[in-house]
N, C-alpha and C positions, 0 to 999 in steps of 0.2 A: 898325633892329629886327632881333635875331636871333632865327631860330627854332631850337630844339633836334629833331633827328630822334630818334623810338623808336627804341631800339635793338633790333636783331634779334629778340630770345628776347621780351625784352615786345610787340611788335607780334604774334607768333605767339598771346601768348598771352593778349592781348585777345581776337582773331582767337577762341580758344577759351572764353573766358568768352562772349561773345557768341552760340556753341555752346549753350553751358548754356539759355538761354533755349525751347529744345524740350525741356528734359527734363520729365519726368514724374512723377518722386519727390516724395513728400510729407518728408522728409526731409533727402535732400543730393540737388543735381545739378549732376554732373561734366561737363566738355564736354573732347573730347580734337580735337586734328588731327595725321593725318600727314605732316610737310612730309621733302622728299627733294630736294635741289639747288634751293632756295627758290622750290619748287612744292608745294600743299596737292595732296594724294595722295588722301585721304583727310577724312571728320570723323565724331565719333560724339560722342551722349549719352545720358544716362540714361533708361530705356524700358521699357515692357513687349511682348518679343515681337511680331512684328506679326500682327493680327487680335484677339491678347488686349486686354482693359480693363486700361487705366494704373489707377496710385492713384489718380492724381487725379479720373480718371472714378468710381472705386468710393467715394472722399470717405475713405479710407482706407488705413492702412499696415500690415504685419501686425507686421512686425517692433516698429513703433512699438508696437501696440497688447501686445506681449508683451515691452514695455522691453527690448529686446535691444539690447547694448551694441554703438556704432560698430567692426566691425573684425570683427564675431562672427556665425556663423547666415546666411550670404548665400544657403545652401541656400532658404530661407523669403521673400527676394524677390520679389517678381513681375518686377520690371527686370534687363536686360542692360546689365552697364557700358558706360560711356562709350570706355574704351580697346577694347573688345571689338567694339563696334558701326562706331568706327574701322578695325580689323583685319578685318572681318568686309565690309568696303564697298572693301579696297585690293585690286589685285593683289602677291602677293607680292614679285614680280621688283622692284618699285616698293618695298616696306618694308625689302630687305634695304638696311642702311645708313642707314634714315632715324633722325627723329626724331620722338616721339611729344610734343607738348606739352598738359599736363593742366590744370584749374584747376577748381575745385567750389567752390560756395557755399551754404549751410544755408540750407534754406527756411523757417524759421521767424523768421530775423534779416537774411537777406538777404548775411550776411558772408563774406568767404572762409573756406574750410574750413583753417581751421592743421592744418598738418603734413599735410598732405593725402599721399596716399601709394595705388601702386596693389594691390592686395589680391595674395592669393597667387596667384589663379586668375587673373587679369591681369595679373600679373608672369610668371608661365608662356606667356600667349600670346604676351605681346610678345617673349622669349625666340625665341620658335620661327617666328615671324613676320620674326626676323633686324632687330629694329629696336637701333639702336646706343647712343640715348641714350634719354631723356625728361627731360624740363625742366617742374619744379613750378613752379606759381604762390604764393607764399606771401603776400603782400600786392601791391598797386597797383605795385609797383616791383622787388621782390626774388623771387629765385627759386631753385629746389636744382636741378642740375643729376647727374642719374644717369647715368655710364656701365653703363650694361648688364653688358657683359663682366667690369667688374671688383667692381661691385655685386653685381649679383645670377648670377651666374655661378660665378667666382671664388670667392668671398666667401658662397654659397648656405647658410645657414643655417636653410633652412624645414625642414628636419626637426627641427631644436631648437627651432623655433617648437613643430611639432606635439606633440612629444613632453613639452615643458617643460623644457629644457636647452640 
């Protein structure tokens, strides 16, 4: 009998859908961890602030309830991302060089979130946070691997986001 071993980036990133299981969102929740010389650093999921009432305590979403499109209006959330709450629990000396690995699934299907991606305001922490990579989860097996530096660095585009160009 042989058995096959997970391979590195998908065991982290079970590791982080497992995560997901605390979040709060009536919508999607993200489950993020930060591994650094294959030690978890870090984990964070989707939340509302602590002491505030989650969605799901309130039995509601705001965004949902004002069909605001995925990607749009995060001002209007009640929850703190998952990469955030991550960053927000690490000591830095610890993130400079790590890897942040993400994986979200829609709470209405239970599926993974395709194209899953971290927003602008969480691509700015992780930035600044000195984190190196982040590794998406896109299905059971596959996954996008970001370098930092030459992604979203390099390559910084969010101003053409904003501006529409």
């Amino acid at each position: 009998m042989s058995a096959t071993r997970r391979d590195k980036h998908n065991y982290y990133l079970d590791i982080a859908e497992s995560v997901i299981e605390r979040g709060t969102c009536l919508r999607r929740n993200y489950g993020s961890i930060i591994v650094k010389n294959d030690e978890i650093i870090s984990t964070g999921y989707t939340g509302a602030p602590r002491g505030r009432q989650n969605c799901i305590d309130l039995g509601r979403c705001r965004r949902e309830q004002l069909n605001i499109p995925r990607g749009q209006r995060y001002e209007l959330c009640r929850s703190v991302h998952s990469e955030a709450n991550a960053i927000i629990s690490a000591p830095r000396r610890d993130m400079i060089g790590a890897t942040l690995y993400l994986a979200g699934k829609d709470c209405q299907t239970g599926e993974l979130v395709p194209d899953a991606s971290s927003c602008a305001m969480c691509k700015r922490m992780i930035i600044n946070a000195g984190i190196a990579t982040v590794v998406v989860r896109n299905t059971r097996d596959d996954y996008t691997v970001i370098d930092v530096q030459r992604d979203w660095i390099d390559n910084d585009d969010s101003l053409g986001d904003i501006l529409g160009y």
